[in-house]
C-alpha positions as CSV (number, residue, x, y, z in Angstrom):
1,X,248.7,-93.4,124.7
2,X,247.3,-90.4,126.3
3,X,246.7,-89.0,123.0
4,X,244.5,-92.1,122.3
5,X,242.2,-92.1,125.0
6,X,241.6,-88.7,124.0
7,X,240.7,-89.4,121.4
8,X,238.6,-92.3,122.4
9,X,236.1,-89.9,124.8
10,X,235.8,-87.2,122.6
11,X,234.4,-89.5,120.0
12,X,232.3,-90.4,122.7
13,X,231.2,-87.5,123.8
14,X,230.4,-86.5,120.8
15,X,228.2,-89.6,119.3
16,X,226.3,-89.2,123.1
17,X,225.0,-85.9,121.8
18,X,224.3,-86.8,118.3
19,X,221.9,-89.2,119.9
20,X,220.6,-86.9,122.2
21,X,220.0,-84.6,119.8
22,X,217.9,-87.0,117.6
23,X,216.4,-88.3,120.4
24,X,214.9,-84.6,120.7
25,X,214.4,-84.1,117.4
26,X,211.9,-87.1,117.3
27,X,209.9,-86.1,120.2
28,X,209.4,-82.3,118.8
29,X,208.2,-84.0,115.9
30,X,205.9,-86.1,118.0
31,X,204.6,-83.3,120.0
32,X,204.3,-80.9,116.7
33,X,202.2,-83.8,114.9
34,X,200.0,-85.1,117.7
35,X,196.3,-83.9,118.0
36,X,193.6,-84.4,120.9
37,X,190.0,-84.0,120.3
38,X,190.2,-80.3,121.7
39,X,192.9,-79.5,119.2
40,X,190.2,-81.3,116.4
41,X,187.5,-79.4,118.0
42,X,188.9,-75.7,117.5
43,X,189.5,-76.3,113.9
44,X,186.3,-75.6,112.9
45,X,185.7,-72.2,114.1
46,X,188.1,-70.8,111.8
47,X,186.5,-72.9,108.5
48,X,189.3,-75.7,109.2
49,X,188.2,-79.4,108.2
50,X,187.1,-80.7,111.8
51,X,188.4,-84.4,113.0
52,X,186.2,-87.6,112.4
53,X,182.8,-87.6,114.9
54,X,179.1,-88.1,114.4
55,X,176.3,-85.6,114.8
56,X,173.1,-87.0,115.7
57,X,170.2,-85.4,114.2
58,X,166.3,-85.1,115.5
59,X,164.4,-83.8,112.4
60,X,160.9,-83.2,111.4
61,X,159.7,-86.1,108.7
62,X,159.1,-83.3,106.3
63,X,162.9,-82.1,106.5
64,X,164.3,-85.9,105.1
65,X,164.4,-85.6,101.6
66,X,166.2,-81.6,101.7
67,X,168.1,-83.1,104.3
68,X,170.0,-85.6,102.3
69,X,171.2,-83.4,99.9
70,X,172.1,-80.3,102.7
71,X,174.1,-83.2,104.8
72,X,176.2,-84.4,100.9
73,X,176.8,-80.3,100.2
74,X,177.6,-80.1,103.9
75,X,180.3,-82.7,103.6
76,X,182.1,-81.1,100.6
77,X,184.2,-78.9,103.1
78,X,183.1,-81.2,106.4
79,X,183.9,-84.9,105.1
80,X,185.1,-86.2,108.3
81,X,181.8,-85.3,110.2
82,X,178.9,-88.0,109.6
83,X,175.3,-86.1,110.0
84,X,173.1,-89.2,111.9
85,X,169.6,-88.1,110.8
86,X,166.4,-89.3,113.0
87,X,163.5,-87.9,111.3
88,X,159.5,-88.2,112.8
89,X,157.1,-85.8,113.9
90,X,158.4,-83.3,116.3
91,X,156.2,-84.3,119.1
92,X,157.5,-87.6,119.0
93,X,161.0,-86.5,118.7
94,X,160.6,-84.1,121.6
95,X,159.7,-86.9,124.0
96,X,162.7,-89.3,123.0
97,X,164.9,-86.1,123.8
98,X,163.2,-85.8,127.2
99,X,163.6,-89.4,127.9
100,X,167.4,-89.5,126.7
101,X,167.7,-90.0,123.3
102,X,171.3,-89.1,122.0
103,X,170.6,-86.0,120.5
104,X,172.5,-82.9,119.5
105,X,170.5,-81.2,117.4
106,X,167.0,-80.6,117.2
107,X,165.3,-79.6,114.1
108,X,161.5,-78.9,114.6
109,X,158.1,-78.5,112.2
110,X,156.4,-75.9,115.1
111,X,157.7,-73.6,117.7
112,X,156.1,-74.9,120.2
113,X,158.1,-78.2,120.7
114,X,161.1,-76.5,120.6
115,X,159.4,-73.3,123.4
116,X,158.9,-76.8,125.5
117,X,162.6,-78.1,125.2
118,X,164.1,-74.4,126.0
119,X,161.6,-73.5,128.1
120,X,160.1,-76.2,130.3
121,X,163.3,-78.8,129.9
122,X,166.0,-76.2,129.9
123,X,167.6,-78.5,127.1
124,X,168.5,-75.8,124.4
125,X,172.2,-74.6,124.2
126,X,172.1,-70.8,125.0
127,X,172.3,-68.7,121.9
128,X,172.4,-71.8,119.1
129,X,168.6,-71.1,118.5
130,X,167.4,-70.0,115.1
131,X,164.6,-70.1,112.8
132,X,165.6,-71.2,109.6
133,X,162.7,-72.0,107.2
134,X,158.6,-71.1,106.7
135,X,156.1,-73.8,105.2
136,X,152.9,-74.1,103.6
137,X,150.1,-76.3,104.2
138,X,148.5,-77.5,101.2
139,X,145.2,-80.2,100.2
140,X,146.9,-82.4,97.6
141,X,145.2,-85.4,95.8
142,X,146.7,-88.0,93.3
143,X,146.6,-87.7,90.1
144,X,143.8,-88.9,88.2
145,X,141.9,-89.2,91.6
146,X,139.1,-87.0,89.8
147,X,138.1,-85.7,93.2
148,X,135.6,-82.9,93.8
149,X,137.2,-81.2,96.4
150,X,138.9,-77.7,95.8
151,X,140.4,-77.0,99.1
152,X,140.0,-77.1,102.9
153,X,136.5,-75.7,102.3
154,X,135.2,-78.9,100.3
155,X,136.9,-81.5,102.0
156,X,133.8,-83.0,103.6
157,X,133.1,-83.9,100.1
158,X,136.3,-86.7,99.4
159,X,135.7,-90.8,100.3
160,X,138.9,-90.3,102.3
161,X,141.3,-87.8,104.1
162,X,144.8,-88.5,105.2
163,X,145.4,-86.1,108.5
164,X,148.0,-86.4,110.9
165,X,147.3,-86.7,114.0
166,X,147.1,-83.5,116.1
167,X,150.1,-83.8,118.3
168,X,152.2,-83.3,114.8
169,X,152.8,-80.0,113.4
170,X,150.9,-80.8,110.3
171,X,148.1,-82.3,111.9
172,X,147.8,-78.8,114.2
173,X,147.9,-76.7,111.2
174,X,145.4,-78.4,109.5
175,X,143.0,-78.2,112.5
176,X,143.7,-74.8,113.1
177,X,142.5,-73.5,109.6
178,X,139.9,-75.8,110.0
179,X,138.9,-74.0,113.3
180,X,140.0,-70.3,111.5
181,X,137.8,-70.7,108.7
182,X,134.7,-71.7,111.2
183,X,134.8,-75.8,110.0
184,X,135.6,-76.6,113.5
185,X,134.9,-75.1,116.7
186,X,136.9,-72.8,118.7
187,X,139.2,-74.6,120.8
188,X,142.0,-73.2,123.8
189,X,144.7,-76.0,122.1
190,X,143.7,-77.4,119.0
191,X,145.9,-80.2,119.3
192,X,143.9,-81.5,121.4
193,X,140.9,-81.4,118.6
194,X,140.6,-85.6,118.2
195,X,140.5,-87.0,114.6
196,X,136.6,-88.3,115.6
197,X,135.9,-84.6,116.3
198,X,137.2,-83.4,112.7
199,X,135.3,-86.3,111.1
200,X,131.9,-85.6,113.0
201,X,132.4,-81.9,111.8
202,X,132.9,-82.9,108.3
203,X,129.8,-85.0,108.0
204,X,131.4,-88.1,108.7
205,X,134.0,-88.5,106.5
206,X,136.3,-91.7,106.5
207,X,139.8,-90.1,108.2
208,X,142.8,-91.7,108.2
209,X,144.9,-90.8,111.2
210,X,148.3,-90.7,110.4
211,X,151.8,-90.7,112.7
212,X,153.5,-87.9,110.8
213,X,153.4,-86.1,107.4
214,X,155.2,-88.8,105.4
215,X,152.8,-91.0,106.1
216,X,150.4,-89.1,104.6
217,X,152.0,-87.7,101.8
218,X,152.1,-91.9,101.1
219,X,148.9,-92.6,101.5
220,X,147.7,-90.0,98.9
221,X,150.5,-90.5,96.5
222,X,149.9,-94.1,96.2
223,X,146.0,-93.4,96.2
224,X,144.9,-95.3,99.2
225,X,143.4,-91.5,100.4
226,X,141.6,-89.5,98.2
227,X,142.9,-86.0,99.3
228,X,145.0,-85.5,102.4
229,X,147.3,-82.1,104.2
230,X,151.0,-81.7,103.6
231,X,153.2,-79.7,103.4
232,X,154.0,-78.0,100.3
233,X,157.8,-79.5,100.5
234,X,156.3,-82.6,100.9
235,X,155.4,-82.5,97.8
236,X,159.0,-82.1,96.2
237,X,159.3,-85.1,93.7
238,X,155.9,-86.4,93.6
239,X,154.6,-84.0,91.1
240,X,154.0,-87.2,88.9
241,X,152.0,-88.2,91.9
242,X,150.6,-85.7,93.6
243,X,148.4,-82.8,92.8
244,X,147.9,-79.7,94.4
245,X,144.7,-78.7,95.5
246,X,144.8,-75.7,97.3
247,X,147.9,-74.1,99.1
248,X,146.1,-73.0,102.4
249,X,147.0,-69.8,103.1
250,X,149.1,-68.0,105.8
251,X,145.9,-66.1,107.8
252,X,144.4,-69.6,108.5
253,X,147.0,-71.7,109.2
254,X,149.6,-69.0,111.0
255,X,153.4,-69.3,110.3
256,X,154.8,-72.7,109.7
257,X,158.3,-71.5,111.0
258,X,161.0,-74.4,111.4
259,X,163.4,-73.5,114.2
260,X,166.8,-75.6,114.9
261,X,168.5,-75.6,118.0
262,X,171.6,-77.4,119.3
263,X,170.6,-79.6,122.2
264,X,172.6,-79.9,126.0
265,X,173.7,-83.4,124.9
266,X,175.7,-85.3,127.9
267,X,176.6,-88.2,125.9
268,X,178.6,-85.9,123.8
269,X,181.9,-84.9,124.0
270,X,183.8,-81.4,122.6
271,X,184.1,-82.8,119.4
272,X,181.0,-83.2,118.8
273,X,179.5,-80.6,120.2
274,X,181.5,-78.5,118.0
275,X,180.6,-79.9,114.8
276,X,177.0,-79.8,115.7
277,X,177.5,-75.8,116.1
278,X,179.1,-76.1,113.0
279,X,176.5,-78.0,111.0
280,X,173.5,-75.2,112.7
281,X,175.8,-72.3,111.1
282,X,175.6,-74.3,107.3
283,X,172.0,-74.8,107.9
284,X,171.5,-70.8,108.3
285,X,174.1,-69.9,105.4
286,X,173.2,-68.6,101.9
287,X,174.6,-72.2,100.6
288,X,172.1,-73.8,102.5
289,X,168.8,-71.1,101.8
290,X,169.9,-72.2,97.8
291,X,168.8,-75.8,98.7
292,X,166.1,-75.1,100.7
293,X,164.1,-73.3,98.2
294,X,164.7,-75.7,95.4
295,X,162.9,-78.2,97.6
296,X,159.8,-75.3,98.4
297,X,160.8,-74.2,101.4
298,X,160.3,-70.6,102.1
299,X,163.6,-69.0,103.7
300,X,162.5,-65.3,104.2
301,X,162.0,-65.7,107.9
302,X,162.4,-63.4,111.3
303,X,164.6,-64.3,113.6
């Protein structure tokens, strides 16, 4: 008898620990396979695949069509991180970061909306700064437009001009050759130089005044303008449209340097901002100079 209730506890002593020991077994495997978004956010500084998130992207209008294909080769070795793109002029994308806009990374067509974000709004993450592309300003026409003009120096002499207005980057550049080749007078901002100014100058030409660059690179390629200013990316898959008149060279227009920057987003959390460090580094690797100069973009820059 005593033999049997020996018997009887040690078998259940023995199926107690068998269970604990599962029980154990199941929560290491728990703890071992369980991520937070801290754990997703380190991964990509070592060139791991980084958890699901969504980087929100302020961009210059001219950076939309390389964009698309940087954000697909971007996503070969990042396919979990969806690149949110918000493309305009810069100085309107600067002012819907200053009012709040969920941004984390800004992408500008000047310096000088980017100085304003790091230096007047203190909004630019220390360090994440870089620039990343030149441009050219060019006079481009549509084809079969049989125009007259030949460049910047000429343009008086077209029925129409697209020009952006001069609080974008393209608009600015335009007026500043304008005023450095003595079409326009000097002037402390040109920005500031109003459309009805630039007209009067030329003789009264008919201007169209345009919100960003797309909008003009439209208007000439579907021929409502006879000649307009873009830049030279812009014209990237128009060439059936668009002709180039004159590229407009560096000593009149200045550099047309592109910086990125990430931007001190509240709304986002670790994850996020991680993955918005991580698409700046693509966007300043040798994968991403390749795509860039396919689409005109000049990547020989100081930084």
């Amino acid at each position: 008898m005593k033999r049997r209730i020996a018997a009887v506890l040690l078998t259940c002593v023995l199926g107690a620990s068998f269970l604990a020991g599962c029980g154990n077994k199941d929560a290491d495997k728990d703890q071992g396979t369980s991520t937070t978004k801290e754990d997703q956010a380190s991964a990509g500084a070592e060139g791991d695949q980084l958890g699901e998130t969504t980087v929100n992207l302020f961009a210059a209008a001219s950076l939309n069509t390389v964009m698309e294909e940087l954000i697909q080769k971007y996503n070969e070795t990042q396919p979990n991180v969806k690149i949110v793109g918000n493309y305009d002029s810069s100085g309107t994308l600067l002012t819907q970061i200053e009012e709040g806009g969920n941004c984390d990374i800004f992408f500008s067509a000047a310096q000088k909306q980017m100085d304003t974000l790091q230096n007047d709004d203190k909004m630019v993450v220390d360090g994440t700064r870089y620039n990343v592309v030149n441009n050219q300003l060019c006079v481009v026409t549509h084809k079969g437009s049989d125009t007259k003009v030949t460049g910047l120096e000429n343009i008086k002499d077209a029925a129409s001009f697209a020009l952006a207005d001069g609080s974008v980057p393209a608009g600015k550049y335009t007026r500043q050759a304008m005023v450095n080749s003595k079409m326009l007078p000097e002037a402390e901002d040109v920005s500031k130089i109003t459309t009805k100014e630039v007209s009067d100058a030329l003789g009264g030409i008919e201007i169209n005044e345009c919100a960003n660059v797309t909008a003009v690179t439209s208007a000439v390629a579907e021929g409502s303008n006879e000649v307009g200013t873009v830049y030279k990316s812009d014209t990237y898959g128009l060439e059936d449209k668009l002709d180039i008149l004159q590229v407009v060279p560096y000593d009149l227009t200045g550099d047309i340097i592109y910086p990125v920057a990430q931007v001190n987003n509240d709304q986002a959390d670790e994850l996020e901002k991680k993955a918005a460090l991580d698409f700046i580094n693509f966007l300043t690797s040798d994968a991403a100079k390749e795509i860039f100069q396919k689409y005109y973009f000049d990547t020989d820059v100081p930084n």
